[in-house]
C-alpha positions, 0 to 999 in steps of 0.5 A: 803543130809540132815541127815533124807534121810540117815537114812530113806536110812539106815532103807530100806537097814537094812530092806532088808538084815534082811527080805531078807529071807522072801521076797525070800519065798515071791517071791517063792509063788507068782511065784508058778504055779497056784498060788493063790498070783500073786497079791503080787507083786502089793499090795505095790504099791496099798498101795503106792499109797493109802499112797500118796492120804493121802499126805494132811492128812500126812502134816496135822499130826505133825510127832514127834519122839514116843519112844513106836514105838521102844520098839514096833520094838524090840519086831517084830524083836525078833519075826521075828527072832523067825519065822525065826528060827523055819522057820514060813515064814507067821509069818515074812512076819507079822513081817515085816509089824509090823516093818514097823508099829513100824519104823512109829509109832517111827519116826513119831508119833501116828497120822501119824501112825493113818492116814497110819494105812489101807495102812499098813494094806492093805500090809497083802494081800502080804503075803501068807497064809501058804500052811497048810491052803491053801490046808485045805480050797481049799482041804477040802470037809467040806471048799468046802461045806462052799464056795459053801453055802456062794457063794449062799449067796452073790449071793442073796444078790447081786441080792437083790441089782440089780447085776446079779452074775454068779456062774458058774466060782466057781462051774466049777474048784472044783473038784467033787461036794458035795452031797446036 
């Protein structure tokens, strides 16, 4: 087995047992009633998925090894381990994106990173936005009022554009509606 699978073998299983934490409070959110992170479990596999139609621009890139990506990997982990503490789970589900970027950018280089960089980004819709905000926005009378005039909006422009939208299925679950 070539050196280069045991270390990239090495990096998942470190990974694992150091965000173990997290990826429980991930799991724990994604499978909470009524939840509005069900989709978690499907975003890693998108992005593997848009990693792999980048495969001819990922053989293209000269992966070499950028020192910059370790000073890079230090700092996420010493804030990880800060989120961790002070229990800020959506800060370490960050962290764990920002390791990965920093494991890219160390091993294989700035213009492989720059290729995978939307992939990488894409992941951030895994994580769960804290409850405070959560239940701010979909709580809040000022936030509902918000959803219900931008609804509005995108529901004229895409007319505009020719699609008929309905708003009935956003208007049907708020709870009470808002005085106009």
């Amino acid at each position: 087995m070539p050196l280069k699978y045991v270390k990239i073998a090495l990096i998942a299983v470190l990974s694992c047992t150091i965000f173990k934490p997290t990826f429980s409070w991930m799991v724990a959110r994604f499978e909470e009633t009524e939840s509005f992170y069900a989709h978690g479990y499907l975003v890693p596999f998108v992005a593997a998925f848009l990693v792999f139609r980048l495969k001819d621009k990922l053989k293209a890139a000269e992966p070499r090894v950028y020192d910059k990506g370790l000073a890079m990997l230090v700092i996420f982990l010493c804030l990880h381990l800060l989120a961790s503490f002070f229990e800020i789970n959506f800060l370490s589900g960050l962290c764990f994106i920002g390791c990965l970027s920093a494991l890219m950018l160390y091993n294989c280089g700035p213009a492989f990173l720059r290729v995978i960089a939307f992939p990488l980004f894409f992941l951030v819709f895994m994580v769960p936005a804290p409850n405070a905000i959560v239940f701010y926005v979909y709580g809040s009378e000022v936030a509902m009022g918000w959803f219900h005039d931008f609804s509005g909006l995108l529901v004229f422009v895409f007319a505009f554009i020719g699609f008929i939208i309905l708003r009935e299925i956003f208007i049907s679950w708020r709870k009470k509606p808002i005085a106009s």
